[in-house]
DOSE-30265 format. One line per field, with one value per residue (C-alpha): residue in three letters; x negated, y, z negated. Coordinates in Angstrom, 1 decimal. Example, Ala and Ser with C-alpha at 12.3 -4.5 7.8 and 13.67 -1.06 7.14 Angstrom:
BEGIN
residuo <- (ALA  SER)
xx <- (-12.3  -13.7)
yy <- (-4.5  -1.1)
zz <- (-7.8  -7.1)
//
This chain:
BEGIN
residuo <- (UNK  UNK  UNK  UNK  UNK  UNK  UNK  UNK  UNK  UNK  UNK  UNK  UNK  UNK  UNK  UNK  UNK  UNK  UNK  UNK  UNK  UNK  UNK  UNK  UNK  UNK  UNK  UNK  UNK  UNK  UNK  UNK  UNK  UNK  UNK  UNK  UNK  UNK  UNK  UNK  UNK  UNK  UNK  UNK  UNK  UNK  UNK  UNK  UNK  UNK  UNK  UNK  UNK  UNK  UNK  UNK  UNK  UNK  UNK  UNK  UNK  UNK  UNK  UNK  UNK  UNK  UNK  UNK  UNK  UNK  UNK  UNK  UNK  UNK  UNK  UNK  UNK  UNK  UNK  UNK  UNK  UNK  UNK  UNK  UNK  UNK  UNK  UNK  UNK  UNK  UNK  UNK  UNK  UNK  UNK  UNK  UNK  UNK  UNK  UNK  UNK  UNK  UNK  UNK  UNK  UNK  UNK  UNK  UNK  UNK  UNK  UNK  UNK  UNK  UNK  UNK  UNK  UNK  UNK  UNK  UNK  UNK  UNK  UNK  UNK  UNK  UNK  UNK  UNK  UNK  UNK  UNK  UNK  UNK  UNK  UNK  UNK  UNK  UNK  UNK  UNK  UNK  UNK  UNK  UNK  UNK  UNK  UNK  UNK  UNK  UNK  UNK  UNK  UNK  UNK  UNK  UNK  UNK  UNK  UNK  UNK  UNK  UNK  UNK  UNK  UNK  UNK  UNK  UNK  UNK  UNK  UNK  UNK  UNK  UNK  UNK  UNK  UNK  UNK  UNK  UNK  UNK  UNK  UNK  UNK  UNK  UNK  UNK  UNK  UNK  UNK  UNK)
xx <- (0.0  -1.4  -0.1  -0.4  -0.6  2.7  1.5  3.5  3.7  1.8  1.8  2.5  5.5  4.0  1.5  3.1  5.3  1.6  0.4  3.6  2.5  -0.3  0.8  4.5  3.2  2.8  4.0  4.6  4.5  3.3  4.3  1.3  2.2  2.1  -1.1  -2.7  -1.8  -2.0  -4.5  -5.7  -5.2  -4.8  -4.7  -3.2  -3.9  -1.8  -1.0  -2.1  -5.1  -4.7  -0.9  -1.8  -4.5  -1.9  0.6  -1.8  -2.4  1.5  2.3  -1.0  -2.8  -5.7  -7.7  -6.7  -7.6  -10.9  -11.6  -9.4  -12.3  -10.2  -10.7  -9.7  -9.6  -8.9  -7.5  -8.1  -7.6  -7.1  -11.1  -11.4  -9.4  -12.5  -15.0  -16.3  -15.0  -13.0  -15.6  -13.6  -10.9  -12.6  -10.6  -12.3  -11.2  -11.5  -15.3  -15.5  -18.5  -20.4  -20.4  -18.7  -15.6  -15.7  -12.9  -13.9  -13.5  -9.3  -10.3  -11.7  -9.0  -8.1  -9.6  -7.1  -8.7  -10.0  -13.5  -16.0  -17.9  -21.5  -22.3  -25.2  -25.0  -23.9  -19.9  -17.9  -14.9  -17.0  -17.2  -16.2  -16.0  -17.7  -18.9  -16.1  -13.9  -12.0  -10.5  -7.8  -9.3  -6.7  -8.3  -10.1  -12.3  -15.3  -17.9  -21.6  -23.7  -25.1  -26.4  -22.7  -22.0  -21.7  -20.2  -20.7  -18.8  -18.9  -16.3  -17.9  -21.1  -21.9  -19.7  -19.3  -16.4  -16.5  -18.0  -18.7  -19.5  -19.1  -15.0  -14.5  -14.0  -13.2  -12.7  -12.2  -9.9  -6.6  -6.5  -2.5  -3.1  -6.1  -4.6  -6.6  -9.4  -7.7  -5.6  -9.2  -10.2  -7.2  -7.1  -11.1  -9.8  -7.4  -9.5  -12.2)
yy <- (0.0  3.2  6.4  10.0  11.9  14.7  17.9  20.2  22.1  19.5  18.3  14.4  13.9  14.5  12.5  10.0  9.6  9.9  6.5  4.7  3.7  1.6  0.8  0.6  0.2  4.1  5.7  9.4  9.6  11.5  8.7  7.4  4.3  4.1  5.4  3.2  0.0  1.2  -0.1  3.5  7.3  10.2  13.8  15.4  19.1  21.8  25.7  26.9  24.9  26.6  26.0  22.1  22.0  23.4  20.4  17.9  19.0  19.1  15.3  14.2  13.3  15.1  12.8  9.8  11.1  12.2  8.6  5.7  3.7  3.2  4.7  8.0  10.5  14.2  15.7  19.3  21.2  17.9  18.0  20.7  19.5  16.8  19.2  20.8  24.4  26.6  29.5  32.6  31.4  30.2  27.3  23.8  21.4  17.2  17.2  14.2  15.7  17.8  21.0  23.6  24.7  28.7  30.8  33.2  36.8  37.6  40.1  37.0  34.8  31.7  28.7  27.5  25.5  21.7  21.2  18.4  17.7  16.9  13.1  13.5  10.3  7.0  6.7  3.9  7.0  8.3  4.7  4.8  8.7  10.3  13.8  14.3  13.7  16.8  17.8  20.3  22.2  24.9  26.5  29.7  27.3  25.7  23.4  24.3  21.2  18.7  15.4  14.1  15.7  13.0  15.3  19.4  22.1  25.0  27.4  31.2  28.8  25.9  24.2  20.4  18.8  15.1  14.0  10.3  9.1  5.4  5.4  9.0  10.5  13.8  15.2  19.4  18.8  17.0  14.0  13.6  16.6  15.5  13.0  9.8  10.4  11.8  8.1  6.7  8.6  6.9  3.4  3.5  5.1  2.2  -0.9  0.3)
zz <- (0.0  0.8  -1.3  0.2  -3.1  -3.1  -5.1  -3.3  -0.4  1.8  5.2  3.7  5.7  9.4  7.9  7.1  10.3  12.4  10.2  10.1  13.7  12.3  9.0  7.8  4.3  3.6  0.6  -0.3  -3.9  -7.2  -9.5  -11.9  -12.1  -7.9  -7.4  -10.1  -8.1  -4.2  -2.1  -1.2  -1.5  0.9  -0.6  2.5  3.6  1.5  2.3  -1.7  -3.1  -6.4  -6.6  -5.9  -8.3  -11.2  -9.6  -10.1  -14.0  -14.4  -12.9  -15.3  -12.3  -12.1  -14.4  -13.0  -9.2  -11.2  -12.3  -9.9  -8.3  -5.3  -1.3  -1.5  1.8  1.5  4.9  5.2  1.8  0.1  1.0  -0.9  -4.0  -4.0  -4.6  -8.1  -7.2  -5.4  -5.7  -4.6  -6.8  -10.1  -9.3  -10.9  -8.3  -9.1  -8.6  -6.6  -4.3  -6.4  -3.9  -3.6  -1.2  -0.3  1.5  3.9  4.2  4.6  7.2  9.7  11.6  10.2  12.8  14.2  16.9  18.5  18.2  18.3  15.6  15.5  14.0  11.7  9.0  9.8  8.1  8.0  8.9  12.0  13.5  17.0  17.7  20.6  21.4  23.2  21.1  19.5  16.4  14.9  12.2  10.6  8.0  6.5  3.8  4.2  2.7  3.1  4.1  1.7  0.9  1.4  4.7  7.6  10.4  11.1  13.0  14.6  13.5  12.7  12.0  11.1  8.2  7.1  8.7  7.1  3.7  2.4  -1.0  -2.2  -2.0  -1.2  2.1  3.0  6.8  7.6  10.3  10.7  12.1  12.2  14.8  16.3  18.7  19.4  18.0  14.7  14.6  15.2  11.2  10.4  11.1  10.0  6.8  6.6  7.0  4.7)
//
């Protein structure tokens, strides 16, 4: 069973409906007792990360989400929810990845765009994905590169668009809007 985590004001339903076509056995819940006996956990993108973060206190999930020693992927913001910080906001985030996320400036656009990404680590979530291949990043956060960074981007410079540690997985992008290759994240997300 695979859970996508519900904390409010997420894109869990289109995600949801984009995997049911490769797995039936999807889930959109913020119930404890689910996510302590799924398979695995998607924290899908949200519009407020600091709204979500106060969600996950509330439903008593954020120490669980800290600690479950299960695959866990973060799509977008739910990336950044797996980091230590939410710098511009003095936001503590799960701290999954020790690094921090950053907003940009409000005066810049938010990226709104398809992009390739640039492979730079073999990941178990990267397997089979090409130069070619594009990917719908939507957002006006970013995480610097580090040790954990498998994949870059090139959106107002150079930014970290998938991370990988033990269980965790993060991507910038998002793959329900990505087309094939996004589904490709998926399914490699799902038989990890």
């Amino acid at each position: 069973m695979i859970i996508i985590v519900d904390y409010g004001n997420t894109d869990a339903t289109e995600l949801a409906e984009f995997l049911r076509d490769v797995n039936s056995d999807i889930i959109i819940s913020a119930n404890e007792p689910d996510i302590i006996k799924c398979d695995k956990l998607i924290l899908p993108h949200c519009k407020d990360i600091s709204s979500s973060i106060k969600k996950l206190h509330l439903l008593n999930l954020f120490s669980i989400l800290r600690i479950i020693k299960k695959p866990i992927l973060g799509i977008g913001t739910g990336m950044h929810l797996m980091t230590k910080s939410f710098k511009n906001k003095n936001a503590a985030c799960l701290g999954c990845f020790p690094v921090d996320c950053e907003s940009k400036d409000q005066q810049e656009n938010d990226s709104t765009e398809m992009k390739p990404i640039n492979i730079i680590k073999e990941s178990k979530l990267l397997k089979g994905i090409s130069k070619e291949d594009n990917f719908f990043f939507e957002s006006n956060c970013f995480i610097s590169s580090n040790e954990y960074t498998t994949s870059t981007a090139r959106l107002d410079g150079e930014i970290t668009s998938s991370l990988e540690k033990d269980h965790l997985y993060g991507v910038q992008f998002n793959p329900e809007h990505s087309h094939g290759a996004g589904l490709k994240i998926l399914k490699n997300f799902l038989q990890i």
